[in-house]
C-alpha positions as CSV (number, residue, x, y, z in Angstrom):
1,X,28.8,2.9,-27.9
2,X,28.0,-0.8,-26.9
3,X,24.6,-1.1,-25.5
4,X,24.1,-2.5,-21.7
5,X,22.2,-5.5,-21.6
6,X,19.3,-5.9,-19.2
7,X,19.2,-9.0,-16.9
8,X,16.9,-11.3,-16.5
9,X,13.5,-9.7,-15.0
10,X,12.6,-10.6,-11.5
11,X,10.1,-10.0,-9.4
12,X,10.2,-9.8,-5.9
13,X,7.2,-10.4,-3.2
14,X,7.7,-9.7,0.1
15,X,6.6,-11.2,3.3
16,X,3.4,-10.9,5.9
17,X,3.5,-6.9,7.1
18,X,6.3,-6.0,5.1
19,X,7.0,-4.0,2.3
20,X,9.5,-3.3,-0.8
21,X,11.8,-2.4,1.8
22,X,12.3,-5.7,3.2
23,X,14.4,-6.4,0.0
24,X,17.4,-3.4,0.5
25,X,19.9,-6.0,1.5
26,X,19.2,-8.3,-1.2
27,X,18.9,-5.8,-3.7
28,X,22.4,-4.5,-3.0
29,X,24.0,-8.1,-2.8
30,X,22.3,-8.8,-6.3
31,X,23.3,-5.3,-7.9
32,X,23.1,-5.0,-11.6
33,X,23.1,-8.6,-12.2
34,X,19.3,-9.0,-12.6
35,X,16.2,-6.1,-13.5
36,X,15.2,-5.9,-9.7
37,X,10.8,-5.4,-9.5
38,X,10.0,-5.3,-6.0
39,X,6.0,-5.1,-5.3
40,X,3.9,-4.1,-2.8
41,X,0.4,-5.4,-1.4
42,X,-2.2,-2.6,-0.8
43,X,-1.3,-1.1,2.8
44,X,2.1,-2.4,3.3
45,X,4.8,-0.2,2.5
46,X,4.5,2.6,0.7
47,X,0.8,1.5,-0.1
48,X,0.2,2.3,3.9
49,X,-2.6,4.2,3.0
50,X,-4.6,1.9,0.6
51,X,-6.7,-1.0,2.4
52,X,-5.4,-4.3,2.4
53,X,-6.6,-6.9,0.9
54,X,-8.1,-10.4,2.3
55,X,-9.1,-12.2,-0.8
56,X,-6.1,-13.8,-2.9
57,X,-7.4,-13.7,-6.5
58,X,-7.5,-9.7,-5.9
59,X,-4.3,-9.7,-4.2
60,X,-2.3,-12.4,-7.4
61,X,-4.4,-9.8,-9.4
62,X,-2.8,-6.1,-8.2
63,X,0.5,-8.0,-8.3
64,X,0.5,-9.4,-11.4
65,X,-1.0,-5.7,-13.2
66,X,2.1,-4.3,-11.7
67,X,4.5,-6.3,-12.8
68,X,5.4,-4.0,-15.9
69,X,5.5,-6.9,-18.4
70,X,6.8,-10.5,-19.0
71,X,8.7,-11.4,-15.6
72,X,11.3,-14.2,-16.1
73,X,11.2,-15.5,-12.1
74,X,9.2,-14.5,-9.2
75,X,10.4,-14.1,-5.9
76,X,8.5,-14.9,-2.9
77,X,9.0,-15.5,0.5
78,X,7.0,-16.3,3.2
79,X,3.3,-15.4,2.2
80,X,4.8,-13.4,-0.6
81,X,5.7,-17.7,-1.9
82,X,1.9,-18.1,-2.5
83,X,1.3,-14.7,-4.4
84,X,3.8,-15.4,-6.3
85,X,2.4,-18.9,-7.0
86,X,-0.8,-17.5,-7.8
87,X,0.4,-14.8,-9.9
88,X,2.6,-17.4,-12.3
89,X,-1.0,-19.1,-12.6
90,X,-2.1,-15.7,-13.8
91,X,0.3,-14.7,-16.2
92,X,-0.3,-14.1,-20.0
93,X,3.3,-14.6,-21.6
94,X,5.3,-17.1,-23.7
95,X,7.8,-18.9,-21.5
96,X,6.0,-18.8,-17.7
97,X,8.5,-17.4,-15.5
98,X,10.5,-19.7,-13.0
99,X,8.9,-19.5,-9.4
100,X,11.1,-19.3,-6.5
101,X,9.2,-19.9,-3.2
102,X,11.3,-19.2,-0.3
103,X,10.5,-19.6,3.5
104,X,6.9,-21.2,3.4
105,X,5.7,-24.7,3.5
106,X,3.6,-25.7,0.2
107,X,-0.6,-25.0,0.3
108,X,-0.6,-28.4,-0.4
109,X,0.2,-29.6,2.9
110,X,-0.8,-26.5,5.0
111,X,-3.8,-26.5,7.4
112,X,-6.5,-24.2,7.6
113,X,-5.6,-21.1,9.8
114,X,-8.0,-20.6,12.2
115,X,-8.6,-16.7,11.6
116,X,-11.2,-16.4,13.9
117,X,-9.0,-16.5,16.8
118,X,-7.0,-13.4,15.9
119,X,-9.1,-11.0,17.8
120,X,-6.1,-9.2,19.6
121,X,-2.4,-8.3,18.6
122,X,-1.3,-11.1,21.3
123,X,-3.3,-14.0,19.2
124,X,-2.4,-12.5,15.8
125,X,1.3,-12.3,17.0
126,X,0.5,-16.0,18.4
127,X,-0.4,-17.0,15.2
128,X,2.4,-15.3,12.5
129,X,4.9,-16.8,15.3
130,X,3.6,-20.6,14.8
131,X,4.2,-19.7,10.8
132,X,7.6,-18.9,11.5
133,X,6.8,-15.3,11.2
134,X,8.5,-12.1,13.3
135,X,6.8,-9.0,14.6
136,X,9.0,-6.9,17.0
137,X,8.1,-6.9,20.2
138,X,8.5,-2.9,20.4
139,X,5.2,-3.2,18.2
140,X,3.0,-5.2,20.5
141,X,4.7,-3.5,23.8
142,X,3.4,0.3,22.0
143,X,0.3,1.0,22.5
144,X,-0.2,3.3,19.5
145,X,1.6,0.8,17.4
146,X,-0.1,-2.2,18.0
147,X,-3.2,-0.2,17.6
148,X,-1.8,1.0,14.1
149,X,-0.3,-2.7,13.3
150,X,-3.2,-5.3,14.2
151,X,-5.5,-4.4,11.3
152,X,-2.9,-5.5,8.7
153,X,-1.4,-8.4,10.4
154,X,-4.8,-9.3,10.9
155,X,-5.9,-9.0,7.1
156,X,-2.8,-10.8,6.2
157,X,-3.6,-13.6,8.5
158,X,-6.9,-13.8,6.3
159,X,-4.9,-13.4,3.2
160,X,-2.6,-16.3,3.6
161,X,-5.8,-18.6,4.6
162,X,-7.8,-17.2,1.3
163,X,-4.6,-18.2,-0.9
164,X,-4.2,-21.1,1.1
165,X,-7.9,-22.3,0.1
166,X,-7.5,-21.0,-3.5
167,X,-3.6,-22.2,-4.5
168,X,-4.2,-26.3,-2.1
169,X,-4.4,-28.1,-5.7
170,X,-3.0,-25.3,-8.2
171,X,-0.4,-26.6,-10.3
172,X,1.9,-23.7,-12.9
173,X,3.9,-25.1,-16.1
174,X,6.9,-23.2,-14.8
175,X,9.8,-24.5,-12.7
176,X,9.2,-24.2,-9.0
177,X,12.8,-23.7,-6.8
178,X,12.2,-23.8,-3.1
179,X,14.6,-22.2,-0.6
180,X,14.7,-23.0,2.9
181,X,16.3,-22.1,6.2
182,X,17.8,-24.5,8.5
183,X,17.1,-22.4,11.3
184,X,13.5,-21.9,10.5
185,X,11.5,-24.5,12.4
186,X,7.9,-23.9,10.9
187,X,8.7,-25.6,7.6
188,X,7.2,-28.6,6.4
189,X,7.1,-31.4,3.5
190,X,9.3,-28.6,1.0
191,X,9.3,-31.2,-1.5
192,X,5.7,-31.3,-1.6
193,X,5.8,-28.3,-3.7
194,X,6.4,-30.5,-6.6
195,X,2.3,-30.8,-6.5
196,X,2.1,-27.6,-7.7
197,X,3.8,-27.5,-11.0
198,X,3.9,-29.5,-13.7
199,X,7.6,-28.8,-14.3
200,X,10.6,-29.5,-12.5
201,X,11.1,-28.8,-8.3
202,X,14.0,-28.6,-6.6
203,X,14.8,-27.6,-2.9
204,X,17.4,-25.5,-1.7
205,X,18.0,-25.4,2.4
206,X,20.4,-22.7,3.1
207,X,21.9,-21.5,6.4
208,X,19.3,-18.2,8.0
209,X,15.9,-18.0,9.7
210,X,12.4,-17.8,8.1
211,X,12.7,-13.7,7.3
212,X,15.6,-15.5,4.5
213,X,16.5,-12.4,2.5
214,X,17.2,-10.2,5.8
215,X,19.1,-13.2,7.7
216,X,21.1,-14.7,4.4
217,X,20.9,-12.1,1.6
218,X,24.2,-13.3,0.0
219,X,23.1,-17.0,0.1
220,X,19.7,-16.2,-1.6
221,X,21.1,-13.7,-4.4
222,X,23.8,-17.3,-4.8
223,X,20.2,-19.4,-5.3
224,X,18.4,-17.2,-7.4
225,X,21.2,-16.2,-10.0
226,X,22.3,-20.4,-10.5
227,X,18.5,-21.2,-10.3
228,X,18.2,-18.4,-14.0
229,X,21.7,-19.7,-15.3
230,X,20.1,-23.1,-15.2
231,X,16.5,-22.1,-17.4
């Protein structure tokens, strides 16, 4: 009997406050076409119970240990864009995987995030809203909810700064493919991300909001298969 062959490897990096789950609607639209490796940061989804992390060289580091071996492209959108930048940096393996960094504007050109002021769910909302970032209002208007939610936003709030800080002048040897879209108003200077590899960039600006995946599943499964015919 003919053996199946595997797909190309990709892993997949969710946004601020979200976890593996975020992906269902991409992972169906993609099927069997690629080896789908969704990861989690300590105390988003099913890691709820582990403490979060602030500092991005642990964070690239617990993603990159669970990636299960040589990746060929890594998936990242919104914050989940500058693990996966970080974690390419990281990466031990022969050909370094293709980056695709959806829905955030490069560390190169971001400012600093002025953590300090998140010292209530309202600023931290504030604040992932002005990065083009959504929590529903059901979870601020809950009591026990907000209560629940305002330590992680909050840590990712710090998160995003530390890689901020640690990826401004990082530049990887793989490709970099940036996906964009045209309703999401808090991007910035995409082609700037060309300062951050030493290969070859290319933008992509696609029709859906800043959460890409859950607004345009179909037209990010379109960008990432092209962007691996093309390596």
């Amino acid at each position: 009997m003919p053996q199946h062959k595997a797909g190309p490897v990709v892993a997949f990096i969710p946004p601020s406050c979200a976890g593996a789950g975020y992906f269902r609607p991409l992972r169906r639209v993609l099927g069997e076409r690629v080896d789908f490796r969704a990861v989690e940061l300590p105390g988003h989804g099913r890691r709820y119970r582990e403490d979060p992390l602030t500092v991005a060289r642990d964070a690239a580091r617990d993603v990159a240990d669970r990636l299960g071996g040589p990746v060929d492209a890594i998936y990242g959108e919104s914050l989940g864009a500058y693990v996966g930048l970080a974690v390419t940096a990281l990466l031990d393996q022969p050909r370094p995987p293709l980056l695709l960094a959806a829905a955030n504007s490069p560390p190169s050109v971001r400012e600093r995030i002025r953590t300090e002021d998140a010292d209530s769910i309202e600023s931290a909302v504030a604040m992932l809203a002005a990065m083009g970032g959504q929590i529903p209002t059901a979870v601020v208007d809950d009591p026990e909810l907000a209560r629940q939610a305002f330590p992680l936003m909050r840590a990712d709030l710090h998160l995003s700064q530390s890689f901020i800080e640690r990826t401004r002048e990082l530049r990887v040897a793989g490709d970099i493919h940036v996906l964009g879209g045209t309703a999401d108003t808090a991007l910035c200077r995409l082609e700037s991300w060309a300062d951050h590899t030493t290969g070859h960039c290319s933008v992509n600006r696609l029709p859906g909001g800043h959460l890409l995946s859950a607004t345009n599943p179909t037209g990010v499964a379109e960008v990432v298969l092209r962007s691996l015919d093309d390596r």
